[in-house]
C-alpha positions as CSV (number, residue, x, y, z in Angstrom):
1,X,22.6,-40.1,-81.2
2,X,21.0,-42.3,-83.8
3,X,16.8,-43.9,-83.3
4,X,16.3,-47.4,-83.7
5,X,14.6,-50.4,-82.8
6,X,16.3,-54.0,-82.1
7,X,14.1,-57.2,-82.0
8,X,13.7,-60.7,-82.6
9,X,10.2,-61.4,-83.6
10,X,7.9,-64.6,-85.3
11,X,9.7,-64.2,-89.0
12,X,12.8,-64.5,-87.7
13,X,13.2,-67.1,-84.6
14,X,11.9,-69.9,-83.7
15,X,9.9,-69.9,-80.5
16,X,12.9,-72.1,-78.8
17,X,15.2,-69.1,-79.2
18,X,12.0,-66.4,-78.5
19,X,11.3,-67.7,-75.0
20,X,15.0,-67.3,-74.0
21,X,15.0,-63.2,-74.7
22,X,11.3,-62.4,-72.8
23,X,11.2,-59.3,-70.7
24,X,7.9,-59.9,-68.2
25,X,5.8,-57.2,-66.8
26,X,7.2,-57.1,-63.6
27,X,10.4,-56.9,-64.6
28,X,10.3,-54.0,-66.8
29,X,10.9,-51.3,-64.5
30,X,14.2,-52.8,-63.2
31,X,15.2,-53.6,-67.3
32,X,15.0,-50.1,-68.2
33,X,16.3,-48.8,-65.5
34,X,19.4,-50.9,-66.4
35,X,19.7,-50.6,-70.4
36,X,19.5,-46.1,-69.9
37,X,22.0,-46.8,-66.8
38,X,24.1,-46.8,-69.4
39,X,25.6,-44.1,-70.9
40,X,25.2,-44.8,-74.7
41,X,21.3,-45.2,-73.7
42,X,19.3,-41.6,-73.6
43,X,15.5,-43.1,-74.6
44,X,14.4,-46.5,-73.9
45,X,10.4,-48.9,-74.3
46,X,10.9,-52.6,-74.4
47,X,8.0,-54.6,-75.7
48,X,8.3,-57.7,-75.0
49,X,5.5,-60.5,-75.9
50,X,4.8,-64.4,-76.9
51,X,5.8,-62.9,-80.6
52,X,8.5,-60.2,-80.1
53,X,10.9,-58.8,-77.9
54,X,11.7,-55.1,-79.5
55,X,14.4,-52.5,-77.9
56,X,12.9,-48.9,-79.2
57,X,15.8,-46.5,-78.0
58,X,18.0,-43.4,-79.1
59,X,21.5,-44.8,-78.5
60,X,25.0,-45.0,-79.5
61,X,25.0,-48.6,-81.3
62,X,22.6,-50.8,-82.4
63,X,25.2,-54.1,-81.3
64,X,25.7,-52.7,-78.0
65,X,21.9,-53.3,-77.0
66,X,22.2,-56.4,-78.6
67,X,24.6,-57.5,-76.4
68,X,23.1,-55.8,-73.9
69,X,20.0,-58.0,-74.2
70,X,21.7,-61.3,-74.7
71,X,23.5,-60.4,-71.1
72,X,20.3,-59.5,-69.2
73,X,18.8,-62.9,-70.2
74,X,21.6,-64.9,-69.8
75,X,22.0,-65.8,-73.5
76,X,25.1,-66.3,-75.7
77,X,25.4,-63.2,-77.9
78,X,25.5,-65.8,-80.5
79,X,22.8,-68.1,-79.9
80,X,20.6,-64.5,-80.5
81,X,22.4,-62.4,-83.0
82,X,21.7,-64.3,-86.3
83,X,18.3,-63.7,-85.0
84,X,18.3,-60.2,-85.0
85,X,17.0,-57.5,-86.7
86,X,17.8,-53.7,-86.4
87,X,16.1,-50.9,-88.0
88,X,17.1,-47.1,-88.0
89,X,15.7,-43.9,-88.3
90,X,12.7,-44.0,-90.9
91,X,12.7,-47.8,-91.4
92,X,12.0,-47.5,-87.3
93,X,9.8,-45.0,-87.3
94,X,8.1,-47.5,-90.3
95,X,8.0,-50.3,-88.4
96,X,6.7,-49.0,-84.8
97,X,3.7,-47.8,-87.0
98,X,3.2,-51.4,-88.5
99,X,3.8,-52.8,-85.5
100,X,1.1,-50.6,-83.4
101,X,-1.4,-51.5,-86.7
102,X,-1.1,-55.0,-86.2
103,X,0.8,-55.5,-89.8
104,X,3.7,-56.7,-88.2
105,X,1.7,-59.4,-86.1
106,X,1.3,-63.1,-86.6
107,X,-2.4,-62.5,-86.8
108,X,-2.4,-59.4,-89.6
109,X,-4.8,-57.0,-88.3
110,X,-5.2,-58.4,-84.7
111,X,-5.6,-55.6,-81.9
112,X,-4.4,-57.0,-78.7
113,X,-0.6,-55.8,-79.7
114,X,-1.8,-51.8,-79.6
115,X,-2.9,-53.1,-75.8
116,X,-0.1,-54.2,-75.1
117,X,2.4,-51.6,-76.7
118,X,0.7,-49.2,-74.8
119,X,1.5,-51.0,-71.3
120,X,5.4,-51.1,-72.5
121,X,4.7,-47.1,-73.3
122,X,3.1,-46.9,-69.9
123,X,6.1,-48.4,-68.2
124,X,8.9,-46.5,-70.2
125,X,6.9,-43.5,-69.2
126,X,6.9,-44.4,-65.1
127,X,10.1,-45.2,-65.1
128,X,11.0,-41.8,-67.0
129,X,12.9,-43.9,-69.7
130,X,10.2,-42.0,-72.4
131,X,11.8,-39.0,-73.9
132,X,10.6,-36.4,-76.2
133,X,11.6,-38.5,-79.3
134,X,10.2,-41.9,-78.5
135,X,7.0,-39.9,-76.6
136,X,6.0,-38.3,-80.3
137,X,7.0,-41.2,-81.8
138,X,4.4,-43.8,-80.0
139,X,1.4,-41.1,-80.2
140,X,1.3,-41.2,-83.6
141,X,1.9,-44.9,-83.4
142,X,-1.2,-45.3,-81.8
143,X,-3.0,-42.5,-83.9
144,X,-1.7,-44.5,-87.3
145,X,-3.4,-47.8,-85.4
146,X,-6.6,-45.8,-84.8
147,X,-6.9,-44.9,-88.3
148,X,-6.3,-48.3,-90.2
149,X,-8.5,-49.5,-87.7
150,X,-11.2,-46.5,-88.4
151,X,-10.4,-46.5,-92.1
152,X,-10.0,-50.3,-93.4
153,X,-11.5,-53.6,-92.9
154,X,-8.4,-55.2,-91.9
155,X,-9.9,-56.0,-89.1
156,X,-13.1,-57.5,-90.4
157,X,-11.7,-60.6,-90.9
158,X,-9.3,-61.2,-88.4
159,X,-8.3,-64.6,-87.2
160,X,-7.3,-63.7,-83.3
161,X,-4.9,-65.9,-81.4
162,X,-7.9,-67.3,-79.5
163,X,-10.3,-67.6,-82.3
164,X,-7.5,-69.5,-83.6
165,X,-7.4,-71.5,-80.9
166,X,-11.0,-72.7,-81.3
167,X,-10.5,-73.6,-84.0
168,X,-7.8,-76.1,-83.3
169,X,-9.8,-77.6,-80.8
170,X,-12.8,-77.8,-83.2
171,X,-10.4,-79.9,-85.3
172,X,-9.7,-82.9,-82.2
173,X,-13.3,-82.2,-80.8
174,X,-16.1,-81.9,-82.8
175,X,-18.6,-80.2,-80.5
176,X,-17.1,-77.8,-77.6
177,X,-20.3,-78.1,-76.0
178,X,-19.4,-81.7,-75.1
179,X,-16.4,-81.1,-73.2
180,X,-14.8,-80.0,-70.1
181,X,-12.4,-76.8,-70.5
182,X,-9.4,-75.7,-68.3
183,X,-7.7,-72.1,-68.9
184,X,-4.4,-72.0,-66.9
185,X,-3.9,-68.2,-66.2
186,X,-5.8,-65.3,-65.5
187,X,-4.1,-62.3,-68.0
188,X,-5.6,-61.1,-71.3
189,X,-4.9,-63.8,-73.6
190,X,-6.9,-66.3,-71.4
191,X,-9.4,-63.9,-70.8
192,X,-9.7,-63.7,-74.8
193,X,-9.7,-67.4,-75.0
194,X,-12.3,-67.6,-71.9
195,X,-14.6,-65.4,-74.2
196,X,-14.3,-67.2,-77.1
197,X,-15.0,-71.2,-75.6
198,X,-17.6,-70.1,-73.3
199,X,-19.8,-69.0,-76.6
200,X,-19.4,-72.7,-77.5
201,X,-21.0,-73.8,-74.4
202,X,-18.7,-76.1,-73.1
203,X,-20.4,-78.1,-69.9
204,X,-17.5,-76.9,-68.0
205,X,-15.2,-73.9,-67.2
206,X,-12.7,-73.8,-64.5
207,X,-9.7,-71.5,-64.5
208,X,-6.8,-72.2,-62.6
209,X,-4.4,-69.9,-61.5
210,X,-1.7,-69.3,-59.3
211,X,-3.5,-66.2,-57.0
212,X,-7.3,-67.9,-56.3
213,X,-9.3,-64.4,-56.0
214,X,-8.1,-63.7,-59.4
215,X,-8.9,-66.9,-61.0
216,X,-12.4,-66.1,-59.5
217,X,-13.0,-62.9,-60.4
218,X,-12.7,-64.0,-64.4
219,X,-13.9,-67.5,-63.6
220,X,-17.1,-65.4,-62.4
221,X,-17.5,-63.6,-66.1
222,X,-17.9,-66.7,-67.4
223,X,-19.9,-69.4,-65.2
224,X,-16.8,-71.0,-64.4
225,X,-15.3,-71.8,-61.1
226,X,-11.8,-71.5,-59.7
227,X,-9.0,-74.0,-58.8
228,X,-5.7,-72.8,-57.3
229,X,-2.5,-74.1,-59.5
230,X,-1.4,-76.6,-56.8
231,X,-4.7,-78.6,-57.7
232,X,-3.3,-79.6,-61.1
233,X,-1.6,-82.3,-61.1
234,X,-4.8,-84.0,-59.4
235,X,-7.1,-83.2,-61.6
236,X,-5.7,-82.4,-64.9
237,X,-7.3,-85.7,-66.4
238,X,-11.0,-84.3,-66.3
239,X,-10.7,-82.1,-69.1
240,X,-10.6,-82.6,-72.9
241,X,-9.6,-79.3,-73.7
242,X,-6.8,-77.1,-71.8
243,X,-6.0,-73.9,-73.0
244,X,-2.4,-72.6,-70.7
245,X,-1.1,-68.5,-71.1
246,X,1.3,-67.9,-67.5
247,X,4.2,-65.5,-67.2
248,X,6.2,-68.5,-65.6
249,X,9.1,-69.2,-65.8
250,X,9.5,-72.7,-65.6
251,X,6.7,-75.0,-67.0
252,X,3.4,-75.7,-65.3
253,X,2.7,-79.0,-67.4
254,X,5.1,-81.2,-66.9
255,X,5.7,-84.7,-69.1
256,X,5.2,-86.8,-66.2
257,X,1.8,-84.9,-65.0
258,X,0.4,-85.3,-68.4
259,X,1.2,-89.0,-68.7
260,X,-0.8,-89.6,-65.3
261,X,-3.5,-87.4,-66.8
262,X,-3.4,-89.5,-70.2
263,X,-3.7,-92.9,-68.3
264,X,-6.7,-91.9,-65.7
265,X,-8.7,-90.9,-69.4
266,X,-8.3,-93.9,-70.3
267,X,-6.3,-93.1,-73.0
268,X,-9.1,-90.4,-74.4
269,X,-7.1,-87.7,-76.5
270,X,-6.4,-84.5,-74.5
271,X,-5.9,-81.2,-76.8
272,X,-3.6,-78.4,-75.1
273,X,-2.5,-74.8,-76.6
274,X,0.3,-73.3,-74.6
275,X,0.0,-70.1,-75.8
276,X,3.1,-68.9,-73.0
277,X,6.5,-67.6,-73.7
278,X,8.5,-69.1,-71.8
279,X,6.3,-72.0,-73.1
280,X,4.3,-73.5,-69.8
281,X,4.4,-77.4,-71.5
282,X,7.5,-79.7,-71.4
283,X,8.3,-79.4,-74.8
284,X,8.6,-83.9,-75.3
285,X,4.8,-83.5,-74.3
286,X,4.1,-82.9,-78.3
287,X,5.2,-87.1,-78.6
288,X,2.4,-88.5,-76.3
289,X,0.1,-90.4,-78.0
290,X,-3.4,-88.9,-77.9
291,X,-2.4,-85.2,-77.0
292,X,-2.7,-82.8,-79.4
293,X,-0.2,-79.7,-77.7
294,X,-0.3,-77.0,-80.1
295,X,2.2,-73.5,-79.2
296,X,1.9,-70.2,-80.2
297,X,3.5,-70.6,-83.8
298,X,1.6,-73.4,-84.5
299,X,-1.1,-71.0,-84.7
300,X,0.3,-69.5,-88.0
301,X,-1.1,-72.1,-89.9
302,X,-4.6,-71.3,-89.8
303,X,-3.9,-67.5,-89.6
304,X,-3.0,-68.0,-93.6
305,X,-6.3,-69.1,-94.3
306,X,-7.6,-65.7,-94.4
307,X,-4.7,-64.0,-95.7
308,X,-6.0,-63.4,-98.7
309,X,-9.3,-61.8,-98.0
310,X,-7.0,-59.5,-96.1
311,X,-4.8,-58.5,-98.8
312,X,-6.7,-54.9,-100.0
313,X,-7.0,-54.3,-96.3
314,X,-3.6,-54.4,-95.9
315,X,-2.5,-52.6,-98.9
316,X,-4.4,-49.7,-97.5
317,X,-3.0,-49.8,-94.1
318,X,0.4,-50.0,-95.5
319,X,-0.3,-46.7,-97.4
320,X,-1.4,-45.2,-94.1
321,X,1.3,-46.1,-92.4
322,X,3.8,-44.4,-95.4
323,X,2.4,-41.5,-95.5
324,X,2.2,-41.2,-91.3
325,X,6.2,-42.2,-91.9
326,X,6.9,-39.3,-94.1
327,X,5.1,-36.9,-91.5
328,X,6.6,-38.4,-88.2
329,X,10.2,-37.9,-90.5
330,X,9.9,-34.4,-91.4
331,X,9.4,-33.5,-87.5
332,X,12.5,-35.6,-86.9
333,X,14.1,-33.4,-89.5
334,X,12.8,-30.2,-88.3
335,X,13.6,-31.2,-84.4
336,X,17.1,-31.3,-85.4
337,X,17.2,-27.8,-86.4
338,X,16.1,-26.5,-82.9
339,X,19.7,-26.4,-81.5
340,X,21.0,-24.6,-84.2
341,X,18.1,-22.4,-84.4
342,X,18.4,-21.9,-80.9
343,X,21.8,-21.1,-81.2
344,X,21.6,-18.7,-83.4
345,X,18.3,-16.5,-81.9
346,X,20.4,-16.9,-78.5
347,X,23.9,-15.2,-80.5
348,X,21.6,-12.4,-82.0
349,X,19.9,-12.0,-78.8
350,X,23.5,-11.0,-76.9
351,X,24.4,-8.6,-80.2
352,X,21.0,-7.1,-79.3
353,X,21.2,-6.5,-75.5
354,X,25.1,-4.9,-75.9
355,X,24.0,-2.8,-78.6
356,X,20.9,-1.6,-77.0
357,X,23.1,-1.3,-73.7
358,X,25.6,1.2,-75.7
359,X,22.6,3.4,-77.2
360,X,21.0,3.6,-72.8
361,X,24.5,5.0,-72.2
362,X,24.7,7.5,-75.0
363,X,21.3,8.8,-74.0
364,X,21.6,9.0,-70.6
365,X,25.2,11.4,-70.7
366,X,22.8,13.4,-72.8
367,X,23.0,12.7,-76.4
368,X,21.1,12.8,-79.5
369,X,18.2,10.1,-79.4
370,X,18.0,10.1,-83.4
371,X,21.7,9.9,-83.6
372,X,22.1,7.1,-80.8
373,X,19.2,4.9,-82.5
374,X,21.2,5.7,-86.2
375,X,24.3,4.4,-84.7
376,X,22.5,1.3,-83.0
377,X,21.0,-0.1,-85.8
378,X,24.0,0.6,-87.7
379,X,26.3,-1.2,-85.5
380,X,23.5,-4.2,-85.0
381,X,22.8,-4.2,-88.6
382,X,26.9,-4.6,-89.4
383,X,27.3,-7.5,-86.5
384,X,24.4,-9.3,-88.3
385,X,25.6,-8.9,-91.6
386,X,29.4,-9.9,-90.9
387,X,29.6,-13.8,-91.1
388,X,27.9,-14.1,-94.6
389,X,29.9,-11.2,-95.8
390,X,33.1,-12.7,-94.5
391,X,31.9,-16.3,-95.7
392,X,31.5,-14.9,-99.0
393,X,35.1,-13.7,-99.2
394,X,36.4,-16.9,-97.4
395,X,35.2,-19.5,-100.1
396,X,37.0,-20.5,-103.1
397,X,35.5,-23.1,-105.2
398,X,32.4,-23.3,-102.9
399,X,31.7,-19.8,-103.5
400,X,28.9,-19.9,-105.8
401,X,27.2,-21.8,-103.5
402,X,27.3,-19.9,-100.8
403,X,26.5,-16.7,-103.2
404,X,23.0,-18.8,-104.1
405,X,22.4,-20.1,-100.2
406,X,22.8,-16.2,-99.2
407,X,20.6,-15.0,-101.8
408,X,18.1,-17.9,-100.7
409,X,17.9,-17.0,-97.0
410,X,17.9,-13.1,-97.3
411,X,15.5,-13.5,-100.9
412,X,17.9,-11.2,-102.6
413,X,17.4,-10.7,-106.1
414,X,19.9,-13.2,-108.5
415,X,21.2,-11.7,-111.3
């Protein structure tokens, strides 16, 4: 059963063909319970986020998840596949590592995708989709994160997704501390987001979100207060700045709410970063006149601005995660020796117990000890020795070979 991983990531789509293929939390457990329903799954961790989707599994074909995929979502295979990447066995085990290191990420070096690979983990593992092999694997995934993390800078100058997103606004607003900021959401990456505005000191935070005693409880970390969703479309036109992050699956800002919004301003500009997949803006939002909507790839731009003070960083994280490759690969190696190791301890085992059962027999009707132990080991030592001997006379043209392997296990002398 071959070890891969199938995705569709940020280098390869765009975010039109992304948001079609996202797994969300609460799904999960119902996904993988699905994909290892079938036979030709055995180990199974989706990570799915506003970057990736990525199918870690041991399986029978790489194009069978593939379609597997494009069939859960409701996709054309073929609207996906030139999308698609697959990698095998040490080029998987390669690119979990970069992936967990944050080398893989839009934002090189950024650390909310350990977070989040360790939830996908965490669900794999509750819904007993985590073998051994994909267990080990994502251990040392997150040991390889800890040291690049421990051992480089390359996260010294990281450009996160919501520093990022200050800085965008920065660019349509000169002063933050002038204007009135609305985070739709209440997950991590508007918490992240909530952190960085409110050191700008905006004169005001409110946080909408779909549950209000959520909305509250980050609104409360921050000075801000709490609206509920439905309160939107009445009130969108108060703020200048509206940063949007939702697991919905339709959009929350629709074109029509954000012309209203645009005409009770007066026309002032409005700057929105729908950082959702699914995106949570109407996508002909982008041609208003006076917004400035800005999605999660747009990001990308201002995350090469610092790609070359990362460069060293990255070289040494890349040398971390070759070496932790080679390691992870050897006990890959060496796990597929246990059946056949096992096999063989398990067949000398049974040539032990019948033996030793033969010599009990001889000595309880009576006989010799010294000559029923002579005749055990003999008998044990010429059951032991009989495959190689008969493999020795068996080969023609191989022979030498299996003269040298022989001498190699059993450290015989060579002549």
């Amino acid at each position: 059963m071959a070890f891969f991983v199938l995705g569709i990531n940020h280098r390869t789509a765009p975010l039109r063909v992304r948001e079609r293929v996202v797994f969300h939390p609460e799904e999960l457990r119902r996904v993988l319970a699905d994909l290892t329903g079938d036979a030709g799954v055995h180990e199974a961790v989706i990570l799915s986020t506003c970057n990736r989707t990525e199918i870690y599994c041991q399986a029978e074909a790489p194009q069978t998840i593939g379609q597997w995929m494009a069939a859960d979502r409701r996709v054309p295979y073929h609207d996906i596949e030139p999308y698609l990447y697959v990698h095998a066995e040490s080029e998987a085990v390669r690119h979990a590592f970069r992936v967990a290191s944050g080398l893989d990420s839009m934002v090189i070096g950024e650390p909310q995708i350990l977070g989040q690979l360790k939830e996908a983990v965490r669900a794999a593992r509750e819904e007993r989709t985590l073998g051994v092999v994909l267990d080990k694997l994502f251990q040392h995934a997150f040991a390889v994160a800890k040291d690049v993390r421990s051992t480089t800078a390359i996260g010294a100058s990281v450009v996160s997704m919501a520093a990022a997103t200050v800085r965008l606004a920065e660019g349509v607003f000169e002063r933050i501390a002038d204007r009135q900021v609305l985070f739709i959401g209440a997950g991590e990456m508007i918490e992240l987001c909530a952190a960085h505005f409110a050191a700008r000191q905006p004169q005001r935070i409110v946080v909408a979100n779909r549950t209000l005693d959520r909305g509250r409880s980050l609104a409360d970390r921050f000075g801000a207060t709490a609206v509920r969703l439905e309160e939107l479309a009445g009130r969108l036109h108060e703020f200048d700045i509206i940063v949007t992050c939702t697991a919905s699956q339709l959009p929350i800002l629709g074109l029509g709410m954000v012309e209203r919004a645009l005409k009770l301003r007066g026309r002032a500009p409005m700057f929105i970063a729908d950082l959702a997949v699914p995106r949570d803006v109407e996508a002909e939002v982008v041609d208003l006149d006076k917004v400035y909507l800005y999605t999660v790839d747009d990001l990308a731009h201002i995350v090469e601005e610092g790609k070359e003070s990362r460069q060293a960083a990255v070289a040494n994280a890349e040398m971390i995660v070759g070496a932790r490759t080679e390691l992870f690969i050897n006990w890959l190696d060496v796990r597929a020796n246990v059946p056949t190791i096992r096999a063989l301890r398990d067949n000398a085992e049974r040539m032990r117990r019948r033996e030793l059962e033969r010599a009990l027999k001889t000595l309880a009707r009576g006989g010799d000890p010294v000559a029923a132990l002579d005749a055990l080991s003999q008998r044990l030592t010429n059951k032991l020795l009989h495959e190689p001997t008969q493999a020795l006379h068996r080969t023609d043209g191989e022979r030498g070979e299996v003269r040298s392997l022989i001498a190699r296990l059993y450290r015989l002398p060579v002549e």
